[in-house]
N, CA, C and O of each residue as an XYZ file, in Angstrom:
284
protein
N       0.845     -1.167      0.000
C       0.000      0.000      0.000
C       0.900      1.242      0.000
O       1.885      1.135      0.730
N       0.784      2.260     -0.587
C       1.554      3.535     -0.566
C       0.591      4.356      0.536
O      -0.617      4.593      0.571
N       1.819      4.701      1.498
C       1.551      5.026      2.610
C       1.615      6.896      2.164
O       2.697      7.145      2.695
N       1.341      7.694      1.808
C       1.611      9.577      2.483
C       2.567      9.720      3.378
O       2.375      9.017      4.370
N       3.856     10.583      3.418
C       4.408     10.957      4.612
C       4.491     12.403      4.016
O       4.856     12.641      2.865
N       3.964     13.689      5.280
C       4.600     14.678      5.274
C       5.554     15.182      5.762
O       5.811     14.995      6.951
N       6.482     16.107      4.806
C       7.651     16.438      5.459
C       7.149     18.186      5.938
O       6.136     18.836      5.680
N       8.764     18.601      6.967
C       8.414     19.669      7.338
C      10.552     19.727      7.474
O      11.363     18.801      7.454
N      10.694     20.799      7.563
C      12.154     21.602      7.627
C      12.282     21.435      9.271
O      11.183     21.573      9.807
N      13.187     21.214     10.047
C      13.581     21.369     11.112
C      15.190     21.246     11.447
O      15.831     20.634     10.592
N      15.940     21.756     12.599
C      16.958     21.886     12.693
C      17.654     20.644     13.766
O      17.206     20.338     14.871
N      18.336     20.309     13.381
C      18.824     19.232     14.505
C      20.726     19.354     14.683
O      21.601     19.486     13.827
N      20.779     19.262     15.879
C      22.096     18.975     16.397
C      23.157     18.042     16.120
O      22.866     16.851     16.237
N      23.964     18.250     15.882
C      25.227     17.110     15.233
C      25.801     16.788     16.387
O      25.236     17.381     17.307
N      27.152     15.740     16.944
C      27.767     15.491     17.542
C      28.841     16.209     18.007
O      29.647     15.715     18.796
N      28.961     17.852     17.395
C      29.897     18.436     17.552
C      28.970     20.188     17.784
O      29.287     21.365     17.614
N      27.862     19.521     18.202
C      26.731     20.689     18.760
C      26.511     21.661     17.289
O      26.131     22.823     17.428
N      26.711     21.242     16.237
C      26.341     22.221     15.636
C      24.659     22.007     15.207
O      24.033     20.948     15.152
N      24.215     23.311     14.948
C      22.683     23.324     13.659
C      23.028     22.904     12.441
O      23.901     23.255     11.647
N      22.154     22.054     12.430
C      22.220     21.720     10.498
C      20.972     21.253     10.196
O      20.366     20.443     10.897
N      20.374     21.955      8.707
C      19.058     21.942      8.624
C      18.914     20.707      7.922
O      19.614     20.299      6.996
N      17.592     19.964      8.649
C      17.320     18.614      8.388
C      15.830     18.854      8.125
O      15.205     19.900      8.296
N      15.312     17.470      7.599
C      14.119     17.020      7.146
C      13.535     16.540      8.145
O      14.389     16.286      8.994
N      12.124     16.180      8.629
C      11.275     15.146      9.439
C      10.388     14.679      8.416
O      10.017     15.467      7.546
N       9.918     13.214      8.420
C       8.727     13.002      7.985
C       7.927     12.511      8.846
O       8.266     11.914      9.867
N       6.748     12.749      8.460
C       5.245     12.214      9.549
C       4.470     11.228      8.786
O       3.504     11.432      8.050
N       5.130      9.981      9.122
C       3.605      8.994      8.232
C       2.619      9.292      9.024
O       2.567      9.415     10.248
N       1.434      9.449      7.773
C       0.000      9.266      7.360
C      -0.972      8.798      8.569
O      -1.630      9.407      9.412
N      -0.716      7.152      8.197
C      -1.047      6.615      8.873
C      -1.089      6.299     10.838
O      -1.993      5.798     11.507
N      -0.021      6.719     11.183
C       0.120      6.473     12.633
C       1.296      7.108     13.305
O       2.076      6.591     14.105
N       1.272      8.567     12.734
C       2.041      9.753     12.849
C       3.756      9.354     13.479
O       4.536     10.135     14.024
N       3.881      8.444     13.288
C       5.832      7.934     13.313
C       6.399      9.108     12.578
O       5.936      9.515     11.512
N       7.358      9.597     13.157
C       7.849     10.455     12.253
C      10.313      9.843     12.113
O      11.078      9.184     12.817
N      10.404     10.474     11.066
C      12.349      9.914     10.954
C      12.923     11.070     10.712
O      12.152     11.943     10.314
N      13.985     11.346     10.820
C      14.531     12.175     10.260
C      15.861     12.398      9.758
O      16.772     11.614     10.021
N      15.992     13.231      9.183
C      17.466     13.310      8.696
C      18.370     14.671      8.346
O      17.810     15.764      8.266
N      19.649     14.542      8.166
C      20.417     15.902      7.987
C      20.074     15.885      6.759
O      19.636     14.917      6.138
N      20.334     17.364      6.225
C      20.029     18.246      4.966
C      17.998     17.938      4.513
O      16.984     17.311      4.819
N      18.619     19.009      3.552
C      17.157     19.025      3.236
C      16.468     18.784      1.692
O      15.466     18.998      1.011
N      17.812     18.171      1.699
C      17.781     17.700     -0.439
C      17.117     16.212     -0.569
O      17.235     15.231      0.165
N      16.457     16.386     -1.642
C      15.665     15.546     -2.142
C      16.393     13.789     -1.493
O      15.568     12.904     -1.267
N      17.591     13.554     -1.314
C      18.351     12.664     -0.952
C      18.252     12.367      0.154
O      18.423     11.196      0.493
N      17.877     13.566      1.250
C      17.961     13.674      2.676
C      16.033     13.144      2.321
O      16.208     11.951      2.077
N      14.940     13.310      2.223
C      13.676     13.042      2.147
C      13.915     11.032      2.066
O      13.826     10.141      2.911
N      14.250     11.065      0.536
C      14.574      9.717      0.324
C      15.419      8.905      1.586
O      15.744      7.718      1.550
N      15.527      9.295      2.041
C      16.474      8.304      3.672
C      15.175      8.609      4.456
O      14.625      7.776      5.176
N      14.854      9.512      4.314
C      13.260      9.577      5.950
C      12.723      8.477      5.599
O      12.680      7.524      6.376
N      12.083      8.415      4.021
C      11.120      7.633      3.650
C      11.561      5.817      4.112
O      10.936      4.985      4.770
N      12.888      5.760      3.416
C      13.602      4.459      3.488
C      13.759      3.795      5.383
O      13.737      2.620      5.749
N      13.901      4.996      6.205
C      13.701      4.833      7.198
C      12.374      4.591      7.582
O      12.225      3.566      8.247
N      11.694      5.038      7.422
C      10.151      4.609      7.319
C       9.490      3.405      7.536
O       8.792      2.824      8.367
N      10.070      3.255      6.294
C       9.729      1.389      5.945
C      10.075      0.517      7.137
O       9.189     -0.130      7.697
N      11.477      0.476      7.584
C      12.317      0.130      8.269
C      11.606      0.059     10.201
O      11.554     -0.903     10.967
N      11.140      1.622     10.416
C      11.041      1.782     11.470
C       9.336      1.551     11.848
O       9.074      0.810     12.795
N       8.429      2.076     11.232
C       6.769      2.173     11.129
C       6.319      0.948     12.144
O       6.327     -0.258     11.897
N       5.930      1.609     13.338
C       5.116      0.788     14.282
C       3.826     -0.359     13.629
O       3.449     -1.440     14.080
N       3.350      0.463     12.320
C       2.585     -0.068     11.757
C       2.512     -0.829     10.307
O       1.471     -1.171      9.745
N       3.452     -0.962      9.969
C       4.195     -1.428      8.738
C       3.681     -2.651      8.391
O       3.270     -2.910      7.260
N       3.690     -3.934      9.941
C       3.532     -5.406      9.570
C       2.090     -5.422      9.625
O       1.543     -6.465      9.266
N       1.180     -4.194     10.115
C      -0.102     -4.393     10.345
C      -1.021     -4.038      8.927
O      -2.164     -4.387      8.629
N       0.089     -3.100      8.107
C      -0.776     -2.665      6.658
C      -0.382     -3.286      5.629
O      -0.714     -2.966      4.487
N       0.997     -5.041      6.154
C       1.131     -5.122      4.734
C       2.737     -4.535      4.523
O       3.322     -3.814      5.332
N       3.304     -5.052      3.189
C       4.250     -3.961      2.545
C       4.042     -2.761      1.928
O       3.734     -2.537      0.758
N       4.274     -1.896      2.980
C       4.063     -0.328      2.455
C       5.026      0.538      1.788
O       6.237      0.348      1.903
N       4.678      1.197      1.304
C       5.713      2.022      0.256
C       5.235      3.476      0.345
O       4.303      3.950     -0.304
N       6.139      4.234      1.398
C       6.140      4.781      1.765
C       6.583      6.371      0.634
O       7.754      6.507      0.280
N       5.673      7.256      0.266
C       6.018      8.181     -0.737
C       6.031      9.771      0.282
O       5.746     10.042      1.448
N       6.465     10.448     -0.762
C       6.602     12.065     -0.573
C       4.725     12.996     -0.735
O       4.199     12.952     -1.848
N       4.263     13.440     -0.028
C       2.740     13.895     -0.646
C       3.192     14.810     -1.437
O       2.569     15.324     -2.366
N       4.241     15.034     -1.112
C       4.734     16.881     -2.254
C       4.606     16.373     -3.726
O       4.149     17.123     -4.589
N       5.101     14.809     -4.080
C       5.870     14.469     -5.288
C       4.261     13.673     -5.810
O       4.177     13.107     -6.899
C-alpha cells in the first residue's frame, strides 16, 4: 500500500553541537515520524527508506511504500 508521509524543515544537532538543517517526515497513517540531515531531495529519500524500516505499523498494513505527498 503507498503510505503519504509529510515532510516539514527542522533543525537538529550534530555530535559536535552544531545546527544543520534537516528534514522530518510524519507517516500518514500512525504519525511515526524519521529524520534526517540536509534538506535535499536525498535527505527526504532516507526519511522515507527509514520509514519502511522503522513504522510501528508497517507489519499491520502489509508492505508499504512509503512516498513524498509533495511528489
Amino acid at each position: 500500500m503507498r503510505v503519504r508521509c509529510s515532510f516539514s524543515e527542522i533543525t537538529l544537532m550534530n555530535e559536535n553541537d552544531q545546527d544543520i538543517d534537516s528534514v522530518e517526515a510524519v507517516c500518514s497513517l500512525c504519525q511515526h515520524t524519521t529524520q534526517s540531515f540536509g534538506t535535499s531531495a536525498r535527505s527526504r529519500r532516507r526519511c522515507l527508506a527509514m520509514m519502511a524500516e522503522e513504522c510501528p505499523n508497517g507489519d499491520n498494513f502489509g508492505d508499504n511504500f512509503y512516498v513524498d505527498e509533495d511528489c
